[in-house]
C-alpha positions in Angstrom: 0.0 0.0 0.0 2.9 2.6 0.8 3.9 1.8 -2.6 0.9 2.5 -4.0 0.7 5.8 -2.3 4.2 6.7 -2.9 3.1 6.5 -7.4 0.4 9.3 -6.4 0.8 12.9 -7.5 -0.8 14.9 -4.7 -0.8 17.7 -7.2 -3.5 15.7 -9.5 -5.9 14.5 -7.4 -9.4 14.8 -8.0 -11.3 17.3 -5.9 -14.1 15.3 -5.0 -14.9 11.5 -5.9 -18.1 9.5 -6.6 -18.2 5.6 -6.0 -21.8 3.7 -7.4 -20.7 0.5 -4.7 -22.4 -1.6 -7.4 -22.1 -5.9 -7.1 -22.8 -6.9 -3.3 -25.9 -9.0 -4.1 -24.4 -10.5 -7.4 -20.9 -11.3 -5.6 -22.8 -13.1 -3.2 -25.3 -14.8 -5.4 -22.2 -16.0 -7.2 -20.9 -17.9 -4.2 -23.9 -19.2 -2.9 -24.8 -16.8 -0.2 -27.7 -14.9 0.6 -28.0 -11.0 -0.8 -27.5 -10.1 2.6 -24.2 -11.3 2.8 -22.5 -9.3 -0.1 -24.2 -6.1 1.4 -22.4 -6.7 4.8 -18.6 -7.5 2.9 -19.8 -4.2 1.3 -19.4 -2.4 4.3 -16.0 -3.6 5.1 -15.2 -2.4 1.4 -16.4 1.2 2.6 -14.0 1.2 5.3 -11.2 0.7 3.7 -11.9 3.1 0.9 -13.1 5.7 3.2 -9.4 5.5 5.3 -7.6 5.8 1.7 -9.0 8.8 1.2 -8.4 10.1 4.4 -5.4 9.1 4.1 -4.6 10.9 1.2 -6.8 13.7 2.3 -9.1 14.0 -0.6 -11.5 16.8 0.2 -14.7 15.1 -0.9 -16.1 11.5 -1.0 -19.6 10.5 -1.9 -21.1 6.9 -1.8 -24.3 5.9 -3.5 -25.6 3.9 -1.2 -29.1 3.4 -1.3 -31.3 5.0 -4.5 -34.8 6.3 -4.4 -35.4 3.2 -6.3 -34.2 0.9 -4.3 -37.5 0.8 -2.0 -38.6 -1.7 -4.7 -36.3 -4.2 -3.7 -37.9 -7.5 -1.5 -38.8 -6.3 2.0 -36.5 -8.5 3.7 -33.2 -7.1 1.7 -34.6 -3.7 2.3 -34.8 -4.3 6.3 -31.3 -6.3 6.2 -30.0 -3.1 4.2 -31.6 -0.4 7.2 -30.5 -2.4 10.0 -26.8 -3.0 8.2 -26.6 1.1 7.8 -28.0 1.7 11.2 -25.3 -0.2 13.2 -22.4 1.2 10.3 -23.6 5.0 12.0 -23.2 3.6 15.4 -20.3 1.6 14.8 -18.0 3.7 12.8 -19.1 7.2 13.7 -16.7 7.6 16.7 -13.5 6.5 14.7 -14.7 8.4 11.9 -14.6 11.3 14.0 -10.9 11.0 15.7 -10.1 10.9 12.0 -11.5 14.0 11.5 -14.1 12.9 8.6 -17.0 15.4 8.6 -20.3 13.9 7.5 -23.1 14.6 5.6 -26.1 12.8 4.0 -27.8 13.1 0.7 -31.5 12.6 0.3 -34.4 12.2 1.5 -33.5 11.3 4.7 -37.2 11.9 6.5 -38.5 9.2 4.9 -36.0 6.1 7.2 -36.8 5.2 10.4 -37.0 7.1 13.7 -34.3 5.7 15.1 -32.3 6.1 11.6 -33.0 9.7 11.3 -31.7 10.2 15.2 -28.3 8.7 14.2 -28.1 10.7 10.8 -28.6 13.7 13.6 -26.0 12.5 15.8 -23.3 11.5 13.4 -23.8 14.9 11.9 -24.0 16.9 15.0 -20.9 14.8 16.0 -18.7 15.9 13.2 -19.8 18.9 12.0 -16.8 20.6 13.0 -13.8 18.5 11.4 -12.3 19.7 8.8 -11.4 16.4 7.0 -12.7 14.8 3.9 -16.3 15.2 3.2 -18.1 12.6 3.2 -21.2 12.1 2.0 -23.8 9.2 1.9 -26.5 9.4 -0.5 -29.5 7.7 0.6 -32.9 7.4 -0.2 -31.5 9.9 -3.0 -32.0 9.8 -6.4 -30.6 12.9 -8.8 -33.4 14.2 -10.7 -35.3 14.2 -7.2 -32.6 16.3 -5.6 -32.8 18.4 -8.8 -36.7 18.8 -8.8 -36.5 19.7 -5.0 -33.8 22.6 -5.6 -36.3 24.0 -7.9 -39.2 23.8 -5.7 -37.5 25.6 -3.1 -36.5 28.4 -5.7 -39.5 28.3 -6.6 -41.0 28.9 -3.2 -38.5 31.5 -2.8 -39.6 33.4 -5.6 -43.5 33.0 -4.7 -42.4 34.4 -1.6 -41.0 37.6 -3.7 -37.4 36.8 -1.9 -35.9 35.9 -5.6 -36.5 37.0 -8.8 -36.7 34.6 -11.5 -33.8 35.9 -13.7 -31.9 35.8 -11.1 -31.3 32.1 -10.5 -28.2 31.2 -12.0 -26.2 28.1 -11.4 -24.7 29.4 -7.8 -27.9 30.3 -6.7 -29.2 26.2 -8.1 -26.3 24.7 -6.4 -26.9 26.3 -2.9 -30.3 24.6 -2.6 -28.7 21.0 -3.5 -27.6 18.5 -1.0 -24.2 18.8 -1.6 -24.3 23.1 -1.6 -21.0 24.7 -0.7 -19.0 21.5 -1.8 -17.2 21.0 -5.4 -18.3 19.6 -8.2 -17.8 15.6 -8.7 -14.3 15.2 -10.5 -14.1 11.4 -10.7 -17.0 9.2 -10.6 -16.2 5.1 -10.1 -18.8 2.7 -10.5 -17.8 -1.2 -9.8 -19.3 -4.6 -11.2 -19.3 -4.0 -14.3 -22.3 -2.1 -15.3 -21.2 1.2 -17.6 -24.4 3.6 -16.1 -24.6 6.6 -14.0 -28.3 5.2 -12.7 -29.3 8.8 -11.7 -27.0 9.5 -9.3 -25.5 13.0 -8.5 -26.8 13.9 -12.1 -25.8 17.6 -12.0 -22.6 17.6 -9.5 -21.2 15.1 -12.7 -21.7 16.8 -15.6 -18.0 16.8 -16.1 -16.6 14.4 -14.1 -14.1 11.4 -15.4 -15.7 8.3 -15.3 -13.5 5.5 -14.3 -15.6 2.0 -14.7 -14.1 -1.9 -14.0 -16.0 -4.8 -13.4 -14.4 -5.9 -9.9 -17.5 -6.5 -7.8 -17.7 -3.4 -4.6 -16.7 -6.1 -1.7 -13.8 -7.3 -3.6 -12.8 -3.5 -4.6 -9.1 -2.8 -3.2 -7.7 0.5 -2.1 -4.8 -0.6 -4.3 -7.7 -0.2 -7.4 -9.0 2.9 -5.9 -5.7 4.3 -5.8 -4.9 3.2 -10.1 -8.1 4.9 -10.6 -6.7 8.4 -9.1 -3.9 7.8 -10.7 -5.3 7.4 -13.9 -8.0 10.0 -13.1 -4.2 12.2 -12.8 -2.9 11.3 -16.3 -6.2 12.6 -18.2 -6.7 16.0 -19.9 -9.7 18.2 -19.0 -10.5 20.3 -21.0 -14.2 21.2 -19.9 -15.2 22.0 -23.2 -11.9 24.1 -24.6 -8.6 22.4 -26.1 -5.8 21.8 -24.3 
């Protein structure tokens, strides 16, 4: 691993990364274990990658970890999944902490569980704060619902008389996101295979590098996550110009 770290140019690293953690039920499936099981080797994946970048103090992470559409999934996977990210908040939120990781969560977060939405408020309240990475969990999020409820509250705003309509440009859109005051999405990973964005973080990507491979999320190394910055490092970005 020191290695690894040793081949990355601290100059070139991306800003702020994006990781779909796509494959837990299929890596499991594959080896003759329940759903569940991939989702909880999942979470050991998460740790590892969340250290990395703290480690290399990357100023932004954000997970996709459970999409507005992912209600539709059977009931028992869906109440494995809640229970699994209740105990990660109570588990890892303390050693998150001492490493200085500030968190924040994406979504509609009203819609979980009492006891859910108390631990999104403590692990927030707990590190608000550090001045470490950023990282941010997006669930119960989905991007063209985050999108459609940044306009309603311009909207609002502007039925109030407190904006007026030519006046919303893309600082004033970005503020009423769930990721407002934090930079756009440089590099965006997705694992297992599948070559989609699946409607997440639609307009904080709109020029990020994508970065795809079809190693399964609980078999996902920090040795890969640290190739993909590096390659992330070698590419030109020319946001629309010429180099």
């Amino acid at each position: 691993m020191s290695e690894m770290l040793s081949r990355v140019d601290r100059a070139k690293l991306p800003r702020h990364v994006a990781i779909i953690m796509d494959g837990n039920g299929r890596w499991a499936s594959g080896r003759g274990l329940l759903r569940s099981a991939g989702h909880a080797a999942g979470v050991k994946t998460l740790k590892k990658i969340l250290t990395t970048a703290v480690n290399l103090k990357l100023e932004a992470l954000t997970v996709y970890a459970f999409s507005t559409e992912n209600w539709k999934r059977p009931l028992a996977e869906v109440d494995f999944l809640m229970h699994l990210f209740s105990d990660y908040l109570e588990r890892e939120k303390r050693e998150m902490h001492e490493n200085n990781v500030r968190i924040r969560f994406l979504g509609r977060t009203e819609d979980f569980s009492p006891l859910i939405q108390s631990q999104i408020r403590d692990a927030t309240e707990l590190m608000k704060n550090n001045t470490g990475v950023k990282f941010n969990i997006a669930a119960d999020y989905g991007g063209r619902d985050e999108i459609i409820r940044a306009a309603q509250k311009l909207a609002a705003k502007a039925a109030r008389g407190e904006l007026d309509a030519e006046n919303i440009t893309v600082e004033t859109f970005e503020s009423e996101l769930d990721t407002a005051g934090q930079p756009p999405v440089d590099l965006l990973i997705r694992t297992s295979g599948d070559m989609r964005i699946s409607n997440f973080l639609l307009w904080q990507a709109a020029y990020a590098e994508f970065w795809f491979t079809k190693t399964p999320w609980p078999e996902f190394t920090p040795e890969e996550f640290i190739e993909a910055l590096i390659e992330f490092g070698s590419r030109a970005r020319r946001f629309g110009g010429v180099t």
